[in-house]
N, C-alpha and C positions, 0 to 999 in steps of 0.2 A: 121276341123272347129276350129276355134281362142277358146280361155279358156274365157268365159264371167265372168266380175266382178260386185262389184254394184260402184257407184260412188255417192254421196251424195251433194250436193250444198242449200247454202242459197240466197235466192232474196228479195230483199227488193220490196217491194209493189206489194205482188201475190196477185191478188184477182181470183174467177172465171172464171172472163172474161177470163183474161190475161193468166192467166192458163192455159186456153184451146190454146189459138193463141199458145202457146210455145209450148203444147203438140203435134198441129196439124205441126205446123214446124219438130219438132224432129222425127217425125212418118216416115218421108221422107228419114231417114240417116239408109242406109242397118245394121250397126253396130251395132246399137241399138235397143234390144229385147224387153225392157218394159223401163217405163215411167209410176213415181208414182207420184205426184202432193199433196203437204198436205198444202193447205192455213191457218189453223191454226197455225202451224208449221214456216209458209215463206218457206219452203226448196221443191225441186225436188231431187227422187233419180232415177237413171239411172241404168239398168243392160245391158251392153256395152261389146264387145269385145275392145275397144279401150277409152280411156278419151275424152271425146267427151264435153270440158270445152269452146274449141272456140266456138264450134256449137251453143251451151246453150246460150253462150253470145249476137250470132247473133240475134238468139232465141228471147231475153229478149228485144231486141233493136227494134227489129219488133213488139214485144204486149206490150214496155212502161213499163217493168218494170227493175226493173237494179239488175247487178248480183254483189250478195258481194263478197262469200267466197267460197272454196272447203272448205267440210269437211273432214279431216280425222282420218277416224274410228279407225283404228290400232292405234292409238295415245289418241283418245278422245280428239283431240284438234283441231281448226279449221286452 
């Protein structure tokens, strides 16, 4: 079995709604074990055996909302 990490991403205009189409999308991708969602926040974090950064994007295009940034944690920078 692959070493799972987390992945962190910010979207610009998560509501609800939208949250859920991307969560219901990414639910589909064998790779990816969880899928945390914080619409206060704007961000999605991922725990993935792989950077699953295209898929997110697809993701986001399909529920209307758009993808800004990776975050990256080891750094504290985005």
């Amino acid at each position: 079995m692959a070493k799972t990490k987390q992945y962190s991403y910010i979207i610009d205009g998560l509501s609800n709604e939208n949250g859920e189409k991307i969560k219901k999308a990414l639910q589909n991708i064998p790779e990816i074990k969880s899928i945390t969602i914080n619409v206060q926040s704007g961000t999605v974090d991922l725990i993935s055996s792989k950077d699953a950064e295209l898929e997110l994007k697809y993701a986001c295009d399909i529920a209307k909302a758009s993808f800004r940034i990776k975050i990256n944690k080891k750094k504290n920078l985005f």
